[in-house]
C-alpha positions as CSV (number, residue, x, y, z in Angstrom):
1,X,0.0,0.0,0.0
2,X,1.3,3.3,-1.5
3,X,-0.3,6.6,-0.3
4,X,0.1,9.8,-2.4
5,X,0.8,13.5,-0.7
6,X,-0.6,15.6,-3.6
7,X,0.1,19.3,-2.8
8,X,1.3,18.3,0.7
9,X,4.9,19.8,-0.5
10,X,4.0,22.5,-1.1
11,X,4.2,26.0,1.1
12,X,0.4,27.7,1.4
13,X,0.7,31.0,3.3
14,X,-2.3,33.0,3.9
15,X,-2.5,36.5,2.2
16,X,-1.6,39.3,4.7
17,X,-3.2,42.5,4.3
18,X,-2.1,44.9,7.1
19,X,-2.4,48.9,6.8
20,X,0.5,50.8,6.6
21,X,2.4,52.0,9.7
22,X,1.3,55.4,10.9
23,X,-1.9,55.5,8.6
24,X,-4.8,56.8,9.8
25,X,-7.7,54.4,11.1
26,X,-11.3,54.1,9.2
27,X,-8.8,53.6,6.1
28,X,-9.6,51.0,3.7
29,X,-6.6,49.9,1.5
30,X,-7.2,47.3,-0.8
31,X,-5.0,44.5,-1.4
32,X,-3.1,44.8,-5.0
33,X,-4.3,41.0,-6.4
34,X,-8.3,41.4,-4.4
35,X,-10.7,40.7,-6.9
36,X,-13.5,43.4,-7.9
37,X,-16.7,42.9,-6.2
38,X,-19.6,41.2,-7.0
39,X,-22.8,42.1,-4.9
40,X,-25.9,39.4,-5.1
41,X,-29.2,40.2,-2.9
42,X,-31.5,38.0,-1.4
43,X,-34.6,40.4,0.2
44,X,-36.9,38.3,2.0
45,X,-39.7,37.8,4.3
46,X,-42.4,35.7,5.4
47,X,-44.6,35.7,2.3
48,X,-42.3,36.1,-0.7
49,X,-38.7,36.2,-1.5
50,X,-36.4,38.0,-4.1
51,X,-33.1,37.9,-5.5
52,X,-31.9,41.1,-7.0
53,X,-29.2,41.3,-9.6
54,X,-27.3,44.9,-8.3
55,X,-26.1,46.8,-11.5
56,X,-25.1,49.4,-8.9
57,X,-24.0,50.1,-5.5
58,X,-26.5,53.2,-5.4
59,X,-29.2,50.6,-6.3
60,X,-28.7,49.3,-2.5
61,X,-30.0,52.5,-1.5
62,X,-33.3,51.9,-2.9
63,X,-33.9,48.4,-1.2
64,X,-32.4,49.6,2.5
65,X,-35.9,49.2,4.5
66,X,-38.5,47.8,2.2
67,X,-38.0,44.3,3.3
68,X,-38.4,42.7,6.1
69,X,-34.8,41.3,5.8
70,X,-32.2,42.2,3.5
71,X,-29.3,39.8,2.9
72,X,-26.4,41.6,0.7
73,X,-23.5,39.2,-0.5
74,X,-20.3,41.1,-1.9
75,X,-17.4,38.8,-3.4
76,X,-14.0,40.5,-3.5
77,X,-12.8,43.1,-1.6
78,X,-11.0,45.2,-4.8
79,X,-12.4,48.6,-4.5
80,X,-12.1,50.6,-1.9
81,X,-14.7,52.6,-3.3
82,X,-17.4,50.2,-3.4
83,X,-16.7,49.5,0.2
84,X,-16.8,53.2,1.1
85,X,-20.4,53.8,-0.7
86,X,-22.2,50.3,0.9
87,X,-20.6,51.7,4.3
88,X,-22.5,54.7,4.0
89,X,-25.9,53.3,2.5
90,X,-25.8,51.1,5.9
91,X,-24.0,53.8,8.2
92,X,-21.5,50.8,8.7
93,X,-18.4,52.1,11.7
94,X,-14.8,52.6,9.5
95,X,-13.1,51.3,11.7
96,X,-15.2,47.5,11.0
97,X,-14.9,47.9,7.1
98,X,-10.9,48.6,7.7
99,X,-11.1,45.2,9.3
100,X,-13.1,43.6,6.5
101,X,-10.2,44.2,4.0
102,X,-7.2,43.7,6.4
103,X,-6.8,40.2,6.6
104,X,-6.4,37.8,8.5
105,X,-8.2,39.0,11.2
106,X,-9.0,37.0,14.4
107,X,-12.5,36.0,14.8
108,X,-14.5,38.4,16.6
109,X,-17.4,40.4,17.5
110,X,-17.7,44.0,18.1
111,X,-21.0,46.1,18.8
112,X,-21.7,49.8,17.5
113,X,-24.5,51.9,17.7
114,X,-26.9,50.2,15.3
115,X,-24.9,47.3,14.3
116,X,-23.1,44.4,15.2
117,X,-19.6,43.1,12.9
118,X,-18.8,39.3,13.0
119,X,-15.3,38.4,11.1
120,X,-15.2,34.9,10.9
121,X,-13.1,32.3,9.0
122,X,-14.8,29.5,6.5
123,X,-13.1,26.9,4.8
124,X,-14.5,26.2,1.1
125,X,-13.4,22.5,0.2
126,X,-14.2,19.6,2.2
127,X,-10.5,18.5,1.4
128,X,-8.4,21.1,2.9
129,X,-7.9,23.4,5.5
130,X,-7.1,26.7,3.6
131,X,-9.6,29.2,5.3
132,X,-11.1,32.5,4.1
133,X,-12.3,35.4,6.1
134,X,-16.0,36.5,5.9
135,X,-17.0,39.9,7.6
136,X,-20.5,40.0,8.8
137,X,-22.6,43.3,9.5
138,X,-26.0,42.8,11.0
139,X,-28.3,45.4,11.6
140,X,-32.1,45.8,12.4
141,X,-33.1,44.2,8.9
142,X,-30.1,43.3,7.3
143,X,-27.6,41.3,7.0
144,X,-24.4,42.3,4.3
145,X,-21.1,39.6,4.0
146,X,-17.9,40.8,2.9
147,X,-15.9,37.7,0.9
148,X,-12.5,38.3,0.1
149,X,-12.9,35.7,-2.8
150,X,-15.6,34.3,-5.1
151,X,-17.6,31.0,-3.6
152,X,-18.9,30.2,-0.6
153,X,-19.9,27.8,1.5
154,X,-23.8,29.3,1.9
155,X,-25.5,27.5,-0.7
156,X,-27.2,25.3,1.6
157,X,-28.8,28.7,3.3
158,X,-29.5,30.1,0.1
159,X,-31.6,27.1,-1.1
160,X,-33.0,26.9,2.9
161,X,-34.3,30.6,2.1
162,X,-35.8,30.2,-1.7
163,X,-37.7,26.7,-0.3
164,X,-38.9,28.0,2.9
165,X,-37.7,25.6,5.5
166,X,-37.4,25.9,8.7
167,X,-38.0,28.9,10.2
168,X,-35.3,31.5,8.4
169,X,-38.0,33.0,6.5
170,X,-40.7,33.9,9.3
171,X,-37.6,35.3,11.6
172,X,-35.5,38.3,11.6
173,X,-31.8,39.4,10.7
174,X,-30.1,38.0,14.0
175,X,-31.8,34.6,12.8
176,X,-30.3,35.0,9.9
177,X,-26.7,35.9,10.6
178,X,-26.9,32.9,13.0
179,X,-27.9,30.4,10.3
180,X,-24.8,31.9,8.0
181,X,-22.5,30.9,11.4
182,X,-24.0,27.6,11.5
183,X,-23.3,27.0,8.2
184,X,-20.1,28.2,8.3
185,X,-19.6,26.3,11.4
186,X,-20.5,23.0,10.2
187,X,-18.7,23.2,7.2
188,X,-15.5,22.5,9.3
189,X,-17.4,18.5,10.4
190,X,-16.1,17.2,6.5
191,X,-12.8,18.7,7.0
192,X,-12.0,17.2,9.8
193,X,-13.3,13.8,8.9
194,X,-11.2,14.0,5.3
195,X,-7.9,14.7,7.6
196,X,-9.3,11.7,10.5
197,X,-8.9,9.1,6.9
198,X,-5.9,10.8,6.4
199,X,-4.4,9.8,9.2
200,X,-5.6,6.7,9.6
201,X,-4.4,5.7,6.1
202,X,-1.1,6.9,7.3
203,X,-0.7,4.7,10.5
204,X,-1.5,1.7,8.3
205,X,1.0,2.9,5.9
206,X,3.4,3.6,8.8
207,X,2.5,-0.1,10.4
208,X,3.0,-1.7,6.8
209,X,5.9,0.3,4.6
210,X,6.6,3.8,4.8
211,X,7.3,5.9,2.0
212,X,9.4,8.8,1.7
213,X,7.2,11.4,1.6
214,X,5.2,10.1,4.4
215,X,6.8,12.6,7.0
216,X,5.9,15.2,4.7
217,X,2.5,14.2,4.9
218,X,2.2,13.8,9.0
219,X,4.1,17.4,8.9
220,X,1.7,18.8,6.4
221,X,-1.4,17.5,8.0
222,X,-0.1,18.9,11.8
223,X,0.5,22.6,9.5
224,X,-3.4,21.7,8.8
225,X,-4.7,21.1,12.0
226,X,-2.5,24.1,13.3
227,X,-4.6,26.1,11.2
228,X,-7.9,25.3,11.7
229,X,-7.4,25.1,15.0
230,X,-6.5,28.9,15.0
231,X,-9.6,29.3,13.2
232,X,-11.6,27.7,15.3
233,X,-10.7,28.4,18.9
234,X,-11.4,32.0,19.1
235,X,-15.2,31.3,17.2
236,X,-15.8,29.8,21.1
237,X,-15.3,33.4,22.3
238,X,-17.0,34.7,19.3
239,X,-20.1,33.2,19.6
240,X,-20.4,33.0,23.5
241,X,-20.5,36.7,23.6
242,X,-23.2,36.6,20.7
243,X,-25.1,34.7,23.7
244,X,-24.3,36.1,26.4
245,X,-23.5,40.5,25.6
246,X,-27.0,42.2,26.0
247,X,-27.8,43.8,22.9
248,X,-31.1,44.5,21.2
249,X,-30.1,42.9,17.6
250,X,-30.1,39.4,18.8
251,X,-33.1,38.0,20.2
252,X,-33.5,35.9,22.8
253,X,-34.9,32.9,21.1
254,X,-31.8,33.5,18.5
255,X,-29.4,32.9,21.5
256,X,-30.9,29.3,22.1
257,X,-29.5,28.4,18.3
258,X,-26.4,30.1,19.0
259,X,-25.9,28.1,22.4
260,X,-26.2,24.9,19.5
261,X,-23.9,26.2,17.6
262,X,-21.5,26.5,20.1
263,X,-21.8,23.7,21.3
264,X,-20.6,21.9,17.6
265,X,-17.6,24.7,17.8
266,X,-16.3,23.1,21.0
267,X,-16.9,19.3,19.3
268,X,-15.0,20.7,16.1
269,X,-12.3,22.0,18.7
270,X,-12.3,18.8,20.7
271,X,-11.5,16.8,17.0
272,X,-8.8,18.7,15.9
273,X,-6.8,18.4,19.5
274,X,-7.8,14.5,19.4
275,X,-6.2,14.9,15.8
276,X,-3.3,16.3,16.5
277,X,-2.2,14.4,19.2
278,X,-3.3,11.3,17.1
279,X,-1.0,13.1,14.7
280,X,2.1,13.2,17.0
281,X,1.3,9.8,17.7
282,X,1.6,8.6,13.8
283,X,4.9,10.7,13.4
284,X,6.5,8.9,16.8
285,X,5.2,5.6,15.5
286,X,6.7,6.4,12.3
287,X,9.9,7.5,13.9
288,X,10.2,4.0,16.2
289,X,9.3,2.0,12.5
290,X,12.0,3.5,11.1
291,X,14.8,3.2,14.3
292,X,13.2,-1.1,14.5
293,X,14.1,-1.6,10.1
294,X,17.6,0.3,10.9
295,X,18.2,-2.0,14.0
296,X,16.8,-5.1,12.1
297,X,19.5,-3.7,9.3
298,X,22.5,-3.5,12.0
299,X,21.1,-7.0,13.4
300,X,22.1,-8.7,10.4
301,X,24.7,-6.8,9.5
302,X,26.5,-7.7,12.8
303,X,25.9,-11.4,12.7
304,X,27.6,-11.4,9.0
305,X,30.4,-9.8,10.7
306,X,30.0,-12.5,13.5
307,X,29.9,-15.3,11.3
308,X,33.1,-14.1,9.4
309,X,35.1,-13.0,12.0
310,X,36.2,-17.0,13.4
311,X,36.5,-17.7,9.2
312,X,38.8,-15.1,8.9
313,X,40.6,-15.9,12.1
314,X,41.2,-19.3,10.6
315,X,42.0,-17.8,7.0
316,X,44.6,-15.5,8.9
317,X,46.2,-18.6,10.7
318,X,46.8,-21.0,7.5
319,X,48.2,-17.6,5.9
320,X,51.0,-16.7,8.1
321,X,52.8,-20.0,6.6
322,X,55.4,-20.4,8.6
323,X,57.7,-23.1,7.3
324,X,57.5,-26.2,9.1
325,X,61.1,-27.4,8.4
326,X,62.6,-24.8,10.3
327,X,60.6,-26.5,13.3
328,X,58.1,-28.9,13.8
329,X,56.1,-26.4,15.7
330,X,55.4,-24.5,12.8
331,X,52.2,-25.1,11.3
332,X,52.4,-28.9,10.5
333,X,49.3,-28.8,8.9
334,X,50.8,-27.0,6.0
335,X,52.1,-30.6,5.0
336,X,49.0,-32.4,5.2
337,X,47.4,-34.0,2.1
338,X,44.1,-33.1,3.4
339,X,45.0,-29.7,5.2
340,X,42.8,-27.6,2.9
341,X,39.7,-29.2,3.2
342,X,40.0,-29.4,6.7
343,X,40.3,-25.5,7.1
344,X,37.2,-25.3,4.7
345,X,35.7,-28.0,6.6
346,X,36.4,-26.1,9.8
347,X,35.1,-23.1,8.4
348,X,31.9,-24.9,7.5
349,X,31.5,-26.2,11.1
350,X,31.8,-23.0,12.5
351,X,29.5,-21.0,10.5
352,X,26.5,-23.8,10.7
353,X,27.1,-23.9,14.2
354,X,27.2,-19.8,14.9
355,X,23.6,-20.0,12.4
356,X,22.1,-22.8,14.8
357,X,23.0,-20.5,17.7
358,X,21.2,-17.5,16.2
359,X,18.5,-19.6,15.8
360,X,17.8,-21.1,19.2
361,X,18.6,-17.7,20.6
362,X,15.5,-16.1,18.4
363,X,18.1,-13.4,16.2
364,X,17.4,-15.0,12.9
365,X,13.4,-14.6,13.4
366,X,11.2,-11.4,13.3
Protein backbone atom coordinates (compact mmCIF):
# COMPACT_ATOMS: atom_id res chain seq x y z
CA UNK A 1 0.00 0.00 0.00
CA UNK A 2 1.31 3.34 -1.49
CA UNK A 3 -0.34 6.59 -0.29
CA UNK A 4 0.14 9.78 -2.40
CA UNK A 5 0.76 13.47 -0.66
CA UNK A 6 -0.60 15.56 -3.59
CA UNK A 7 0.14 19.28 -2.82
CA UNK A 8 1.33 18.35 0.75
CA UNK A 9 4.87 19.76 -0.51
CA UNK A 10 4.03 22.52 -1.15
CA UNK A 11 4.17 25.98 1.07
CA UNK A 12 0.42 27.73 1.43
CA UNK A 13 0.66 30.97 3.29
CA UNK A 14 -2.34 33.03 3.88
CA UNK A 15 -2.51 36.51 2.18
CA UNK A 16 -1.58 39.27 4.69
CA UNK A 17 -3.23 42.51 4.28
CA UNK A 18 -2.13 44.89 7.07
CA UNK A 19 -2.44 48.94 6.79
CA UNK A 20 0.45 50.79 6.58
CA UNK A 21 2.40 52.00 9.74
CA UNK A 22 1.28 55.38 10.87
CA UNK A 23 -1.92 55.50 8.63
CA UNK A 24 -4.82 56.78 9.78
CA UNK A 25 -7.70 54.36 11.12
CA UNK A 26 -11.29 54.07 9.24
CA UNK A 27 -8.84 53.56 6.06
CA UNK A 28 -9.65 51.04 3.70
CA UNK A 29 -6.65 49.90 1.54
CA UNK A 30 -7.21 47.27 -0.79
CA UNK A 31 -4.99 44.50 -1.45
CA UNK A 32 -3.08 44.79 -4.96
CA UNK A 33 -4.27 41.00 -6.42
CA UNK A 34 -8.28 41.37 -4.43
CA UNK A 35 -10.75 40.66 -6.91
CA UNK A 36 -13.49 43.44 -7.92
CA UNK A 37 -16.67 42.93 -6.17
CA UNK A 38 -19.58 41.24 -7.01
CA UNK A 39 -22.85 42.07 -4.88
CA UNK A 40 -25.93 39.44 -5.12
CA UNK A 41 -29.21 40.15 -2.90
CA UNK A 42 -31.46 38.03 -1.44
CA UNK A 43 -34.63 40.40 0.20
CA UNK A 44 -36.94 38.34 2.01
CA UNK A 45 -39.75 37.83 4.33
CA UNK A 46 -42.41 35.65 5.39
CA UNK A 47 -44.58 35.66 2.25
CA UNK A 48 -42.26 36.08 -0.68
CA UNK A 49 -38.66 36.16 -1.52
CA UNK A 50 -36.40 38.05 -4.08
CA UNK A 51 -33.13 37.86 -5.52
CA UNK A 52 -31.93 41.06 -7.00
CA UNK A 53 -29.17 41.30 -9.62
CA UNK A 54 -27.32 44.86 -8.30
CA UNK A 55 -26.10 46.77 -11.51
CA UNK A 56 -25.05 49.38 -8.90
CA UNK A 57 -24.03 50.07 -5.50
CA UNK A 58 -26.45 53.20 -5.40
CA UNK A 59 -29.17 50.59 -6.27
CA UNK A 60 -28.72 49.26 -2.49
CA UNK A 61 -30.01 52.53 -1.54
CA UNK A 62 -33.33 51.89 -2.89
CA UNK A 63 -33.95 48.36 -1.20
CA UNK A 64 -32.37 49.62 2.54
CA UNK A 65 -35.88 49.22 4.49
CA UNK A 66 -38.47 47.78 2.18
CA UNK A 67 -37.97 44.27 3.26
CA UNK A 68 -38.44 42.70 6.14
CA UNK A 69 -34.80 41.32 5.77
CA UNK A 70 -32.22 42.20 3.46
CA UNK A 71 -29.32 39.78 2.87
CA UNK A 72 -26.38 41.57 0.71
CA UNK A 73 -23.49 39.21 -0.51
CA UNK A 74 -20.35 41.07 -1.94
CA UNK A 75 -17.44 38.77 -3.41
CA UNK A 76 -14.05 40.50 -3.51
CA UNK A 77 -12.80 43.13 -1.61
CA UNK A 78 -11.03 45.20 -4.75
CA UNK A 79 -12.38 48.58 -4.52
CA UNK A 80 -12.13 50.61 -1.85
CA UNK A 81 -14.71 52.61 -3.26
CA UNK A 82 -17.43 50.20 -3.43
CA UNK A 83 -16.74 49.52 0.21
CA UNK A 84 -16.84 53.17 1.06
CA UNK A 85 -20.41 53.76 -0.67
CA UNK A 86 -22.24 50.34 0.91
CA UNK A 87 -20.64 51.71 4.33
CA UNK A 88 -22.49 54.75 3.97
CA UNK A 89 -25.91 53.32 2.50
CA UNK A 90 -25.79 51.09 5.94
CA UNK A 91 -23.99 53.84 8.19
CA UNK A 92 -21.47 50.80 8.67
CA UNK A 93 -18.44 52.08 11.66
CA UNK A 94 -14.77 52.57 9.55
CA UNK A 95 -13.10 51.34 11.71
CA UNK A 96 -15.16 47.48 11.02
CA UNK A 97 -14.91 47.93 7.06
CA UNK A 98 -10.89 48.56 7.73
CA UNK A 99 -11.09 45.21 9.32
CA UNK A 100 -13.11 43.62 6.49
CA UNK A 101 -10.17 44.18 4.04
CA UNK A 102 -7.20 43.73 6.36
CA UNK A 103 -6.82 40.18 6.64
CA UNK A 104 -6.36 37.82 8.52
CA UNK A 105 -8.18 39.03 11.24
CA UNK A 106 -9.00 36.97 14.38
CA UNK A 107 -12.55 36.05 14.75
CA UNK A 108 -14.47 38.38 16.58
CA UNK A 109 -17.36 40.42 17.49
CA UNK A 110 -17.72 44.00 18.08
CA UNK A 111 -21.04 46.09 18.82
CA UNK A 112 -21.74 49.76 17.50
CA UNK A 113 -24.47 51.89 17.67
CA UNK A 114 -26.88 50.21 15.34
CA UNK A 115 -24.93 47.28 14.32
CA UNK A 116 -23.09 44.45 15.22
CA UNK A 117 -19.59 43.11 12.92
CA UNK A 118 -18.76 39.34 13.04
CA UNK A 119 -15.31 38.41 11.13
CA UNK A 120 -15.16 34.94 10.92
CA UNK A 121 -13.07 32.32 8.97
CA UNK A 122 -14.84 29.51 6.45
CA UNK A 123 -13.07 26.92 4.84
CA UNK A 124 -14.54 26.23 1.14
CA UNK A 125 -13.39 22.49 0.18
CA UNK A 126 -14.19 19.58 2.18
CA UNK A 127 -10.51 18.48 1.42
CA UNK A 128 -8.36 21.13 2.92
CA UNK A 129 -7.93 23.38 5.51
CA UNK A 130 -7.11 26.71 3.64
CA UNK A 131 -9.60 29.21 5.30
CA UNK A 132 -11.11 32.50 4.10
CA UNK A 133 -12.28 35.42 6.11
CA UNK A 134 -16.02 36.49 5.89
CA UNK A 135 -17.04 39.90 7.63
CA UNK A 136 -20.54 40.00 8.81
CA UNK A 137 -22.63 43.29 9.49
CA UNK A 138 -26.01 42.76 11.02
CA UNK A 139 -28.29 45.35 11.57
CA UNK A 140 -32.13 45.79 12.41
CA UNK A 141 -33.13 44.21 8.92
CA UNK A 142 -30.09 43.34 7.35
CA UNK A 143 -27.55 41.34 7.03
CA UNK A 144 -24.42 42.28 4.33
CA UNK A 145 -21.10 39.59 3.99
CA UNK A 146 -17.90 40.76 2.91
CA UNK A 147 -15.89 37.67 0.92
CA UNK A 148 -12.50 38.33 0.12
CA UNK A 149 -12.94 35.73 -2.82
CA UNK A 150 -15.55 34.28 -5.05
CA UNK A 151 -17.59 30.97 -3.59
CA UNK A 152 -18.92 30.19 -0.64
CA UNK A 153 -19.93 27.77 1.54
CA UNK A 154 -23.83 29.27 1.90
CA UNK A 155 -25.47 27.53 -0.71
CA UNK A 156 -27.21 25.34 1.60
CA UNK A 157 -28.83 28.67 3.32
CA UNK A 158 -29.54 30.07 0.06
CA UNK A 159 -31.56 27.06 -1.06
CA UNK A 160 -32.96 26.91 2.87
CA UNK A 161 -34.27 30.58 2.10
CA UNK A 162 -35.80 30.17 -1.71
CA UNK A 163 -37.72 26.71 -0.29
CA UNK A 164 -38.89 28.03 2.93
CA UNK A 165 -37.66 25.62 5.46
CA UNK A 166 -37.39 25.91 8.73
CA UNK A 167 -37.99 28.88 10.16
CA UNK A 168 -35.30 31.46 8.42
CA UNK A 169 -38.00 33.02 6.51
CA UNK A 170 -40.69 33.86 9.32
CA UNK A 171 -37.62 35.31 11.56
CA UNK A 172 -35.48 38.34 11.59
CA UNK A 173 -31.75 39.38 10.71
CA UNK A 174 -30.10 38.02 13.99
CA UNK A 175 -31.81 34.59 12.77
CA UNK A 176 -30.31 34.97 9.91
CA UNK A 177 -26.71 35.86 10.60
CA UNK A 178 -26.93 32.90 13.00
CA UNK A 179 -27.90 30.42 10.32
CA UNK A 180 -24.77 31.87 7.96
CA UNK A 181 -22.52 30.90 11.35
CA UNK A 182 -24.01 27.57 11.53
CA UNK A 183 -23.27 26.96 8.19
CA UNK A 184 -20.06 28.25 8.29
CA UNK A 185 -19.61 26.32 11.41
CA UNK A 186 -20.51 23.03 10.23
CA UNK A 187 -18.74 23.17 7.23
CA UNK A 188 -15.54 22.45 9.27
CA UNK A 189 -17.40 18.55 10.43
CA UNK A 190 -16.09 17.21 6.50
CA UNK A 191 -12.81 18.70 6.99
CA UNK A 192 -12.04 17.18 9.80
CA UNK A 193 -13.29 13.78 8.90
CA UNK A 194 -11.22 13.98 5.33
CA UNK A 195 -7.87 14.72 7.61
CA UNK A 196 -9.33 11.68 10.51
CA UNK A 197 -8.93 9.06 6.93
CA UNK A 198 -5.89 10.83 6.38
CA UNK A 199 -4.45 9.80 9.17
CA UNK A 200 -5.64 6.65 9.65
CA UNK A 201 -4.45 5.70 6.10
CA UNK A 202 -1.05 6.89 7.29
CA UNK A 203 -0.71 4.68 10.47
CA UNK A 204 -1.53 1.66 8.28
CA UNK A 205 1.01 2.89 5.88
CA UNK A 206 3.44 3.62 8.83
CA UNK A 207 2.54 -0.12 10.44
CA UNK A 208 3.05 -1.75 6.77
CA UNK A 209 5.91 0.32 4.64
CA UNK A 210 6.57 3.77 4.81
CA UNK A 211 7.31 5.89 1.98
CA UNK A 212 9.42 8.81 1.73
CA UNK A 213 7.18 11.36 1.61
CA UNK A 214 5.22 10.07 4.41
CA UNK A 215 6.81 12.58 7.02
CA UNK A 216 5.94 15.20 4.73
CA UNK A 217 2.46 14.25 4.92
CA UNK A 218 2.16 13.81 9.00
CA UNK A 219 4.09 17.39 8.95
CA UNK A 220 1.68 18.85 6.44
CA UNK A 221 -1.40 17.50 8.02
CA UNK A 222 -0.15 18.86 11.78
CA UNK A 223 0.48 22.60 9.55
CA UNK A 224 -3.35 21.71 8.81
CA UNK A 225 -4.69 21.11 11.98
CA UNK A 226 -2.55 24.14 13.26
CA UNK A 227 -4.56 26.09 11.17
CA UNK A 228 -7.90 25.31 11.67
CA UNK A 229 -7.43 25.11 14.99
CA UNK A 230 -6.48 28.92 15.01
CA UNK A 231 -9.64 29.29 13.24
CA UNK A 232 -11.65 27.71 15.31
CA UNK A 233 -10.69 28.38 18.95
CA UNK A 234 -11.38 32.04 19.07
CA UNK A 235 -15.19 31.26 17.17
CA UNK A 236 -15.78 29.84 21.15
CA UNK A 237 -15.27 33.40 22.29
CA UNK A 238 -16.98 34.65 19.29
CA UNK A 239 -20.12 33.17 19.60
CA UNK A 240 -20.41 32.97 23.53
CA UNK A 241 -20.46 36.65 23.62
CA UNK A 242 -23.22 36.57 20.70
CA UNK A 243 -25.06 34.69 23.67
CA UNK A 244 -24.30 36.11 26.41
CA UNK A 245 -23.53 40.50 25.60
CA UNK A 246 -26.99 42.20 26.02
CA UNK A 247 -27.83 43.84 22.90
CA UNK A 248 -31.11 44.45 21.24
CA UNK A 249 -30.14 42.87 17.62
CA UNK A 250 -30.08 39.35 18.84
CA UNK A 251 -33.06 38.04 20.17
CA UNK A 252 -33.51 35.93 22.79
CA UNK A 253 -34.92 32.94 21.14
CA UNK A 254 -31.81 33.48 18.53
CA UNK A 255 -29.36 32.86 21.47
CA UNK A 256 -30.87 29.34 22.08
CA UNK A 257 -29.54 28.37 18.34
CA UNK A 258 -26.40 30.13 19.04
CA UNK A 259 -25.94 28.12 22.38
CA UNK A 260 -26.24 24.91 19.49
CA UNK A 261 -23.88 26.16 17.64
CA UNK A 262 -21.46 26.54 20.09
CA UNK A 263 -21.76 23.66 21.27
CA UNK A 264 -20.58 21.92 17.59
CA UNK A 265 -17.60 24.70 17.75
CA UNK A 266 -16.33 23.11 20.98
CA UNK A 267 -16.88 19.30 19.28
CA UNK A 268 -14.96 20.65 16.15
CA UNK A 269 -12.31 22.02 18.72
CA UNK A 270 -12.26 18.77 20.68
CA UNK A 271 -11.48 16.84 16.99
CA UNK A 272 -8.81 18.73 15.86
CA UNK A 273 -6.78 18.41 19.51
CA UNK A 274 -7.77 14.51 19.43
CA UNK A 275 -6.24 14.85 15.76
CA UNK A 276 -3.26 16.29 16.52
CA UNK A 277 -2.20 14.37 19.19
CA UNK A 278 -3.27 11.33 17.06
CA UNK A 279 -0.96 13.10 14.72
CA UNK A 280 2.14 13.16 17.02
CA UNK A 281 1.34 9.80 17.74
CA UNK A 282 1.58 8.61 13.81
CA UNK A 283 4.94 10.73 13.44
CA UNK A 284 6.54 8.87 16.85
CA UNK A 285 5.21 5.63 15.46
CA UNK A 286 6.72 6.36 12.34
CA UNK A 287 9.92 7.54 13.86
CA UNK A 288 10.20 3.99 16.17
CA UNK A 289 9.32 2.03 12.54
CA UNK A 290 12.02 3.47 11.07
CA UNK A 291 14.79 3.19 14.29
CA UNK A 292 13.15 -1.09 14.55
CA UNK A 293 14.09 -1.58 10.14
CA UNK A 294 17.60 0.27 10.86
CA UNK A 295 18.17 -2.02 13.96
CA UNK A 296 16.81 -5.06 12.08
CA UNK A 297 19.45 -3.73 9.30
CA UNK A 298 22.47 -3.46 11.97
CA UNK A 299 21.07 -7.05 13.44
CA UNK A 300 22.07 -8.75 10.43
CA UNK A 301 24.65 -6.84 9.55
CA UNK A 302 26.46 -7.69 12.85
CA UNK A 303 25.87 -11.36 12.73
CA UNK A 304 27.56 -11.40 9.01
CA UNK A 305 30.40 -9.82 10.74
CA UNK A 306 30.02 -12.51 13.49
CA UNK A 307 29.87 -15.35 11.29
CA UNK A 308 33.06 -14.13 9.37
CA UNK A 309 35.12 -13.01 12.01
CA UNK A 310 36.21 -17.00 13.43
CA UNK A 311 36.51 -17.70 9.19
CA UNK A 312 38.84 -15.10 8.90
CA UNK A 313 40.60 -15.93 12.09
CA UNK A 314 41.20 -19.26 10.58
CA UNK A 315 42.00 -17.77 7.00
CA UNK A 316 44.61 -15.54 8.88
CA UNK A 317 46.20 -18.62 10.71
CA UNK A 318 46.76 -20.98 7.50
CA UNK A 319 48.22 -17.57 5.93
CA UNK A 320 50.98 -16.67 8.10
CA UNK A 321 52.75 -20.04 6.62
CA UNK A 322 55.45 -20.40 8.59
CA UNK A 323 57.70 -23.06 7.28
CA UNK A 324 57.54 -26.23 9.14
CA UNK A 325 61.09 -27.40 8.44
CA UNK A 326 62.58 -24.81 10.32
CA UNK A 327 60.64 -26.52 13.28
CA UNK A 328 58.08 -28.95 13.79
CA UNK A 329 56.07 -26.37 15.74
CA UNK A 330 55.40 -24.52 12.83
CA UNK A 331 52.20 -25.14 11.33
CA UNK A 332 52.36 -28.92 10.46
CA UNK A 333 49.29 -28.79 8.95
CA UNK A 334 50.78 -26.99 6.02
CA UNK A 335 52.14 -30.55 5.01
CA UNK A 336 49.01 -32.42 5.25
CA UNK A 337 47.45 -33.98 2.12
CA UNK A 338 44.07 -33.11 3.40
CA UNK A 339 45.02 -29.70 5.23
CA UNK A 340 42.84 -27.62 2.91
CA UNK A 341 39.68 -29.24 3.17
CA UNK A 342 40.04 -29.44 6.75
CA UNK A 343 40.26 -25.46 7.05
CA UNK A 344 37.23 -25.33 4.70
CA UNK A 345 35.68 -27.96 6.57
CA UNK A 346 36.35 -26.14 9.80
CA UNK A 347 35.08 -23.06 8.37
CA UNK A 348 31.89 -24.86 7.50
CA UNK A 349 31.54 -26.21 11.06
CA UNK A 350 31.81 -23.04 12.53
CA UNK A 351 29.47 -20.99 10.54
CA UNK A 352 26.54 -23.82 10.74
CA UNK A 353 27.12 -23.92 14.23
CA UNK A 354 27.24 -19.77 14.91
CA UNK A 355 23.59 -19.97 12.43
CA UNK A 356 22.12 -22.84 14.80
CA UNK A 357 23.03 -20.54 17.74
CA UNK A 358 21.20 -17.48 16.25
CA UNK A 359 18.48 -19.55 15.80
CA UNK A 360 17.79 -21.12 19.19
CA UNK A 361 18.62 -17.71 20.64
CA UNK A 362 15.54 -16.08 18.38
CA UNK A 363 18.10 -13.39 16.25
CA UNK A 364 17.36 -14.98 12.87
CA UNK A 365 13.45 -14.63 13.35
CA UNK A 366 11.23 -11.37 13.27
Amino acid sequence: MSLKFPGFMKKRRTRINRPEPGSSPGVIQVAEDSSKPSISVIAYGPDSISEIAVESVQDLAGMKGRYPVLWVNVDGLGDAGTLYEIGEIFGLHPLALEDVVHVPQRPKVEEYDDHLFIVTRMVKSSTDAVTEQMGIFVGKDYVITFQQFPGDCLDPVRERLRKQKGRVRQSGSDYLAYVILDAVVDFYFPVLEYYGERLEEIEIEVLEKAVKETPAGIHSIRHDLLSLRKALWPMRELLNSLMRDETSLIREHTRIYLRDCHDHVLQLVDLVENYREMNSAVMDLYLSSVSNRMNEVMKVLTMIATIFIPLGFIAGLYGMNFNPAASPLNMPELNWYFGYPFALGMMLIVTVGLIIFFRRKGWLSR
